[in-house]
C-alpha positions as CSV (number, residue, x, y, z in Angstrom):
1,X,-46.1,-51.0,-43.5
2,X,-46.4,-54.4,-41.9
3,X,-45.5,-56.4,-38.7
4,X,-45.5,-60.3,-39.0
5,X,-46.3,-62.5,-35.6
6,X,-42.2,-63.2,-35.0
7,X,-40.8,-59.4,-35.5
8,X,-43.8,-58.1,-33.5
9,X,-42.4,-60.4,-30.8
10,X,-38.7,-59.9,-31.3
11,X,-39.7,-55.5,-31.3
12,X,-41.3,-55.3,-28.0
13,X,-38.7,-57.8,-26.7
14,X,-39.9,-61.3,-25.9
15,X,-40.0,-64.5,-27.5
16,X,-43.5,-66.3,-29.0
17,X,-45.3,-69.1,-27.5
18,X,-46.7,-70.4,-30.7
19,X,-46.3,-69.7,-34.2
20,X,-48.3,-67.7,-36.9
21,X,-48.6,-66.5,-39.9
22,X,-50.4,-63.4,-39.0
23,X,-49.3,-60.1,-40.5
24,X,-50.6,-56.4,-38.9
25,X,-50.9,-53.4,-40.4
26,X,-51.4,-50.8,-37.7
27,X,-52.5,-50.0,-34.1
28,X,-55.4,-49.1,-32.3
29,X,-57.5,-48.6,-29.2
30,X,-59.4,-51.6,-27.9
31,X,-63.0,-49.8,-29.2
32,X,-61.2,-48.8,-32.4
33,X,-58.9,-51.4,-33.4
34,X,-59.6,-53.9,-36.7
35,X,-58.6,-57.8,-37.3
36,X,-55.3,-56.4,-38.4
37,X,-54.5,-54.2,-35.9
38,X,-52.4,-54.5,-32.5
39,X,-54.1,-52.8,-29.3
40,X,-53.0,-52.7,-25.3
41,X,-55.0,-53.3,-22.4
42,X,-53.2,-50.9,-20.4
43,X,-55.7,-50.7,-17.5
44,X,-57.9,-53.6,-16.3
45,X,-61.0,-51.2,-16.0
46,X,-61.2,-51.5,-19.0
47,X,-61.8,-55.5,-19.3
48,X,-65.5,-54.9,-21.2
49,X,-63.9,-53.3,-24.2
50,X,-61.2,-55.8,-24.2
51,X,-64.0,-58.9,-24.2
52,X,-65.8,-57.2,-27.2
53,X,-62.7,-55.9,-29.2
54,X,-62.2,-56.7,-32.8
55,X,-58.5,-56.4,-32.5
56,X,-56.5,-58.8,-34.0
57,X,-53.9,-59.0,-31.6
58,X,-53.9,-57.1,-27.6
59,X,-50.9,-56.9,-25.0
60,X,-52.1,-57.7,-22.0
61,X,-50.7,-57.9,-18.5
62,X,-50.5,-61.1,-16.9
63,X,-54.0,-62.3,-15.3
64,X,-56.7,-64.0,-16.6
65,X,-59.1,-62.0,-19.6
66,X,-62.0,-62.6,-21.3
67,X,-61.5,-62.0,-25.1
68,X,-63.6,-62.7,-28.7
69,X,-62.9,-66.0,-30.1
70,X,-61.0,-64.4,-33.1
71,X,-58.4,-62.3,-30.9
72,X,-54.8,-63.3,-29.7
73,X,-53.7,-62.2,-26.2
74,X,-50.0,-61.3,-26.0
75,X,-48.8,-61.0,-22.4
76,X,-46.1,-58.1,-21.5
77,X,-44.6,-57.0,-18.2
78,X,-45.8,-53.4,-19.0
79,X,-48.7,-53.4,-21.8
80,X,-48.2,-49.5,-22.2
81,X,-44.3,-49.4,-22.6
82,X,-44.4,-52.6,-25.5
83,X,-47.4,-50.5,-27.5
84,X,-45.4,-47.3,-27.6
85,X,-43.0,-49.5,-29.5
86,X,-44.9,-50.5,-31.9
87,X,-46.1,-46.6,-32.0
88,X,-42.4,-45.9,-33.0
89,X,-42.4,-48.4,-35.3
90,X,-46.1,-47.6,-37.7
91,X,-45.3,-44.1,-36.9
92,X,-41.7,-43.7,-36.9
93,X,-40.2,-40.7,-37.9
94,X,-37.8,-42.1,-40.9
95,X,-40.8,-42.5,-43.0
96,X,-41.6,-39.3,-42.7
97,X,-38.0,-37.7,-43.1
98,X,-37.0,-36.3,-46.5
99,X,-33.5,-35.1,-46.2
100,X,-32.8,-31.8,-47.9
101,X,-33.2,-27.7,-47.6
102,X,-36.4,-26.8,-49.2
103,X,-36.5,-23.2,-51.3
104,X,-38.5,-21.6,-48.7
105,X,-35.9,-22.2,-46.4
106,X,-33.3,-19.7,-45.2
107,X,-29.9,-21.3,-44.6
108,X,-26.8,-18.7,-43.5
109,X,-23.5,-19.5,-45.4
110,X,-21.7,-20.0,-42.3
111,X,-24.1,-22.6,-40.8
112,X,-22.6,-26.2,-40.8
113,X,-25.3,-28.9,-42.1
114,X,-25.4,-31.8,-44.9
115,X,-28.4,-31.3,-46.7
116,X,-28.3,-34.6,-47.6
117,X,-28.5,-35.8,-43.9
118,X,-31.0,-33.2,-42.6
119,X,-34.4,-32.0,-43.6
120,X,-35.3,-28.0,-43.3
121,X,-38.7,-27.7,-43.8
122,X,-40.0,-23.9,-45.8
123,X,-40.1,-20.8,-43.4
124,X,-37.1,-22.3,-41.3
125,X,-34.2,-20.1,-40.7
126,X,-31.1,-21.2,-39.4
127,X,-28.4,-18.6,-38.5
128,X,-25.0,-17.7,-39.0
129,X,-22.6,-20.6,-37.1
130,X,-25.5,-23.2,-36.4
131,X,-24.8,-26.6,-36.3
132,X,-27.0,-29.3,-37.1
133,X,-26.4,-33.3,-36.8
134,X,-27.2,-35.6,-39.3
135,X,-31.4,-37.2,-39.4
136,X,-32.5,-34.1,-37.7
137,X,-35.7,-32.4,-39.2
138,X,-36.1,-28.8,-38.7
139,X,-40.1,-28.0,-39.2
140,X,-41.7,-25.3,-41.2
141,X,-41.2,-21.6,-39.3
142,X,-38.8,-22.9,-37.0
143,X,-35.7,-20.2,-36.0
144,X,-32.4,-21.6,-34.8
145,X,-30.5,-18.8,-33.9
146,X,-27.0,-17.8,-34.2
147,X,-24.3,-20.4,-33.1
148,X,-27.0,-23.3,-32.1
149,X,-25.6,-26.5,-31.9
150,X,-28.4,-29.2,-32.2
151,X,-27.7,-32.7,-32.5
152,X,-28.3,-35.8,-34.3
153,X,-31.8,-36.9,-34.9
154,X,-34.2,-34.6,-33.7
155,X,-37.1,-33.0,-34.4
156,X,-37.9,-29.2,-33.8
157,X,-42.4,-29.1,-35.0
158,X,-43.2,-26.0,-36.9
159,X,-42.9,-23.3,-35.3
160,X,-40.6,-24.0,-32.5
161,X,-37.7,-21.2,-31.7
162,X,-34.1,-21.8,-30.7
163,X,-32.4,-18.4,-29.9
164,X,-29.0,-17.9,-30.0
165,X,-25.6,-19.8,-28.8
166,X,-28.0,-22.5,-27.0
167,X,-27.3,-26.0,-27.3
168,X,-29.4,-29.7,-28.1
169,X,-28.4,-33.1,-27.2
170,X,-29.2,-35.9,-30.0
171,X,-32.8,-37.3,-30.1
172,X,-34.6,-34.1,-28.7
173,X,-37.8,-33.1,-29.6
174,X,-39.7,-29.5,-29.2
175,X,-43.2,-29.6,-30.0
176,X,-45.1,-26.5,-31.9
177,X,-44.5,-23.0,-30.2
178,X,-42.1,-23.7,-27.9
179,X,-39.2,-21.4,-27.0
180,X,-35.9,-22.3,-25.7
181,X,-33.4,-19.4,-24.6
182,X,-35.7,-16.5,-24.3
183,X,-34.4,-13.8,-21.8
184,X,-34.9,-14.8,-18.2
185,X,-37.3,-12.3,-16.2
186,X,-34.8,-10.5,-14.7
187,X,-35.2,-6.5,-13.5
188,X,-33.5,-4.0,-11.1
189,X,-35.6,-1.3,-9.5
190,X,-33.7,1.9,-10.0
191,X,-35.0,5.4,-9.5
192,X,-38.7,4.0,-9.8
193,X,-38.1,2.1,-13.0
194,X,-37.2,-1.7,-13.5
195,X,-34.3,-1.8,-15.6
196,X,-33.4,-5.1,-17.7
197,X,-31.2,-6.7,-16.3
198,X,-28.8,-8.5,-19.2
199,X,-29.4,-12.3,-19.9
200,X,-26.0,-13.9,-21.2
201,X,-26.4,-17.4,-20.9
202,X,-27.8,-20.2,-22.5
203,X,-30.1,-23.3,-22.3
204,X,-28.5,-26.5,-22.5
205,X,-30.8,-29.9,-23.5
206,X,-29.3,-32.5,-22.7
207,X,-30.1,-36.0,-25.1
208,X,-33.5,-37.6,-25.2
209,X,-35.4,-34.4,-24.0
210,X,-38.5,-33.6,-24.8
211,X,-40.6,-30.1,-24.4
212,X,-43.8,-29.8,-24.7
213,X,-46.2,-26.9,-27.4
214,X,-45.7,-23.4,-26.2
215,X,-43.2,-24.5,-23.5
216,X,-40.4,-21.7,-22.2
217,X,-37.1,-22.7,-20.8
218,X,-35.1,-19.4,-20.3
219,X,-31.9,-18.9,-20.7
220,X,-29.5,-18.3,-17.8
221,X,-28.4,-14.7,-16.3
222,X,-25.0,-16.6,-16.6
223,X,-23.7,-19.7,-16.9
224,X,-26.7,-22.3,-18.0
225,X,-30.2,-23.6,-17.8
226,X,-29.8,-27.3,-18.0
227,X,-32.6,-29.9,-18.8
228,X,-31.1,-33.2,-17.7
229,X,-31.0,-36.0,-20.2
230,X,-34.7,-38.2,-20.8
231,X,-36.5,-35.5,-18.9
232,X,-40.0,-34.5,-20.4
233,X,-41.9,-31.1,-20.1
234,X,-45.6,-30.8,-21.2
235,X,-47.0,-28.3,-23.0
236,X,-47.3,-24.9,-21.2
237,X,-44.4,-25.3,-18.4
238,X,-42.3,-22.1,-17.6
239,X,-38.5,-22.9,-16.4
240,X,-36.6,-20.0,-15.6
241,X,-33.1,-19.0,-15.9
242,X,-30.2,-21.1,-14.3
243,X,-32.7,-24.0,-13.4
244,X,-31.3,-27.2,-13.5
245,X,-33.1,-30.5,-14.2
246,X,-31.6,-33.6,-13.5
247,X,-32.2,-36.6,-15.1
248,X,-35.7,-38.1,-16.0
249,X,-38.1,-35.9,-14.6
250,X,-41.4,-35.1,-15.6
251,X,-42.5,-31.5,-15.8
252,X,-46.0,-31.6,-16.0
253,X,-49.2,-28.7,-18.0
254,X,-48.7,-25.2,-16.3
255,X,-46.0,-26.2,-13.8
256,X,-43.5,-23.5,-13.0
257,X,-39.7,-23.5,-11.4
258,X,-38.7,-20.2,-10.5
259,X,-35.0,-19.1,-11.3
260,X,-32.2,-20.9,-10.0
261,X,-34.1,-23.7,-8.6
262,X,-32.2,-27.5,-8.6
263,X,-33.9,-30.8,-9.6
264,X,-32.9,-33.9,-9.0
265,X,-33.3,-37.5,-11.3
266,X,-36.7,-38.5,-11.5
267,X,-38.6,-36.0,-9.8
268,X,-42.2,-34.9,-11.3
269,X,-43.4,-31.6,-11.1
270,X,-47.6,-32.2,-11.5
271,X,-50.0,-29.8,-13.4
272,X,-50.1,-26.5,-11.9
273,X,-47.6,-26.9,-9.2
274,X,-45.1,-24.2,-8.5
275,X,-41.3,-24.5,-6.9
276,X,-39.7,-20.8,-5.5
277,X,-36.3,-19.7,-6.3
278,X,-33.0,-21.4,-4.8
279,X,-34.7,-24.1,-4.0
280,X,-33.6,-27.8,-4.0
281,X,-35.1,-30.9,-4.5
282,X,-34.2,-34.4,-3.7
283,X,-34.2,-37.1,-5.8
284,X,-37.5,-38.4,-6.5
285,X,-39.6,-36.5,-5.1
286,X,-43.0,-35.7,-6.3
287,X,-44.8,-32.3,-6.1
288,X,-48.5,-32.8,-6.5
289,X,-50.6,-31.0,-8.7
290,X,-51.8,-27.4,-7.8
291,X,-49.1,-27.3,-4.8
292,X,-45.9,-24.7,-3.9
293,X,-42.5,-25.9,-2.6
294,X,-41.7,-23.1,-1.1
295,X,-38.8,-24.8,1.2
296,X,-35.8,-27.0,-0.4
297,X,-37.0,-30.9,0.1
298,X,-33.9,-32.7,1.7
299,X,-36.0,-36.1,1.8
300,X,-37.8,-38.1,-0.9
301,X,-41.6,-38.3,-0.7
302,X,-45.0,-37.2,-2.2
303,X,-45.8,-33.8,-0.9
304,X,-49.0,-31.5,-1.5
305,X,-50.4,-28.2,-0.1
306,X,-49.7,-24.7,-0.3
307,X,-47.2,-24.4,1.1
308,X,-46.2,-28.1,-0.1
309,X,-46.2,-30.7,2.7
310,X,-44.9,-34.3,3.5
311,X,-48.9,-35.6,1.8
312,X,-49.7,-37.8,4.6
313,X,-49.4,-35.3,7.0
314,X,-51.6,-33.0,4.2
315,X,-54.1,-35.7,3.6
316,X,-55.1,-35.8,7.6
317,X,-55.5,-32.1,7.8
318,X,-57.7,-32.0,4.5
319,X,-59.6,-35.1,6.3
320,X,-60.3,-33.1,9.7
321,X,-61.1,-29.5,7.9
322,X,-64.1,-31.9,6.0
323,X,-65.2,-33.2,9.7
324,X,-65.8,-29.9,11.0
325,X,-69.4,-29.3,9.8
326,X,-70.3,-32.2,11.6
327,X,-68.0,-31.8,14.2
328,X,-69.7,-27.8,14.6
329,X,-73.4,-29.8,14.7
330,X,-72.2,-31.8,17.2
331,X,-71.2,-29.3,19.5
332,X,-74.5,-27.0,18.8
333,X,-76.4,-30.3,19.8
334,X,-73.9,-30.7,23.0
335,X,-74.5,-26.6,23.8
336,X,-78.3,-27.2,23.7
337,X,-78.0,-29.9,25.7
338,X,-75.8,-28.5,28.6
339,X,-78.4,-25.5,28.3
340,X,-81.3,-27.9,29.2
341,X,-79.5,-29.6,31.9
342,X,-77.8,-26.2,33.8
343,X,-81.7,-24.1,32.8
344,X,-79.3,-21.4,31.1
């Protein structure tokens, strides 16, 4: 596969200054990158490897570089959103898709698919009154359950598990391991046991989701679990039942929403940071890593802590807890001082 000088222009959206005859064959990382590869300079510390790259072509942003005689500077508004275009482009998943149900496959009767517009991959099992959309590829191992509806082109990696009656936009994609629609952690306490309390919901993806390896998203008491459309979960996030996502928000490594919690657009969740039950939060807001919202967050902002606090606030506590050591020599120097001075 090959990109010539004017399509790579017209894919990442702007017109050429010059012309050229140059074709490229792949991408790379400024240290990595060949004559006929494309590379990024996606953050200007790293300027030395861009002035001793042997990349053929780098996106840069706009400024002033320093680059080998035989490289070509392309200038972007956002060197990191243009190369993940080309990424879709070497690495796009229609060279990879094969439409058909392999023999190791098992494919109910009742489950509405066109082989010829899908690809099931062997080990996958797809249940009684499962739908699938066309230019979706279900991975080897994967389970989608009994009366799934999955949409148009996406991609479930090996191993991922869709249980039963939930439902997939068009364009998602779960990564190795992850589960969507597993019982939400719900228990009564009767007579000294905890009895299960039934889970009869389901999870509902909306399109252009993404969820990261060995992901959960539970399903809902009742009702659903909704993941708002673009939003993307890393690998090893825990969303409980009846959480709702709005749209675009990033759910970042080992985060955690407990059940019946309420995103709005474009909020991020960092690694490691919690959000309690019943809980709402406001449009984008960000939680930073390692912290608990413990309260519903009415106003927009950054906030940190345990429990999570407007940051600024955070950030001059954090700064006066590091001054006390000094502050305590201080005052041991003051004491000794007043001792001299009063004979005490």
């Amino acid at each position: 596969m090959s990109l010539g000088w004017q399509q790579l222009h017209t894919l990442i959206g702007i017109e050429p200054t010059e012309s050229s005859e140059s074709v490229y064959t792949g991408i790379g990382s400024l240290n990595d990158a060949g004559p006929e590869d494309v590379s990024f300079l996606g953050n200007t510390r790293y300027q030395p490897q861009l002035a001793e790259t042997k990349a053929g072509v780098v996106l840069v942003p706009v400024g002033e570089f320093v680059v080998p005689d035989d490289c070509r500077l392309i200038t972007v508004a956002n060197p990191s959103a243009s190369f993940s275009k080309l990424i879709a482009f070497f690495q796009s998943k229609a060279s990879s898709f094969i439409p058909g149900v392999s023999l190791g496959a098992h494919v109910a009767e009742s489950a509405a698919l066109d082989p010829r517009l899908v690809q099931v991959s062997p080990g996958a099992v797809i249940e009684a009154g499962a739908q699938i959309g066309r230019g979706t590829i279900i991975g080897a191992g994967c389970l989608v359950g009994r009366d799934v509806k999955i949409g148009e082109d996406c991609l479930l990696h090996p191993g991922s598990i869709v249980r039963e009656r939930c439902s997939l936009g068009n364009r998602v994609i779960l990564q190795p391991g992850c589960v969507i629609g597993s019982d939400g952690y719900g228990f009564e306490l009767v007579n000294g046991r905890h009895q299960k309390v039934a889970q009869v919901g389901i999870v509902e993806i909306q399109d252009d989701v993404e969820v990261g390896a060995n992901s959960c998203i539970d399903r809902a008491r009742f009702g659903k679990t909704i993941i708002g459309e673009g939003t993307k979960i890393d690998n090893l996030v825990q969303v409980a039942h009846n959480v709702r996502t709005g749209k675009h928000c990033l759910l970042v490594a080992q985060c955690g929403l407990a059940g019946s919690s309420s995103l709005g657009n474009y909020v991020t969740m960092a690694a490691q940071s919690g959000l309690a039950g019943h809980l709402e939060v406001a449009d984008e807001t960000v939680i930073s890593a390692k912290s608990a919202l413990m309260k519903s967050v009415t106003k927009p902002g950054v906030y940190m802590g345990m429990p999570a606090r407007p940051m600024a606030g955070e950030q001059r506590k954090m700064a006066a807890i590091a001054r006390l050591p000094k502050l305590r020599e201080e005052l041991q120097e003051l004491k000794k001082k007043l001792e001299e001075l009063t004979g005490e």
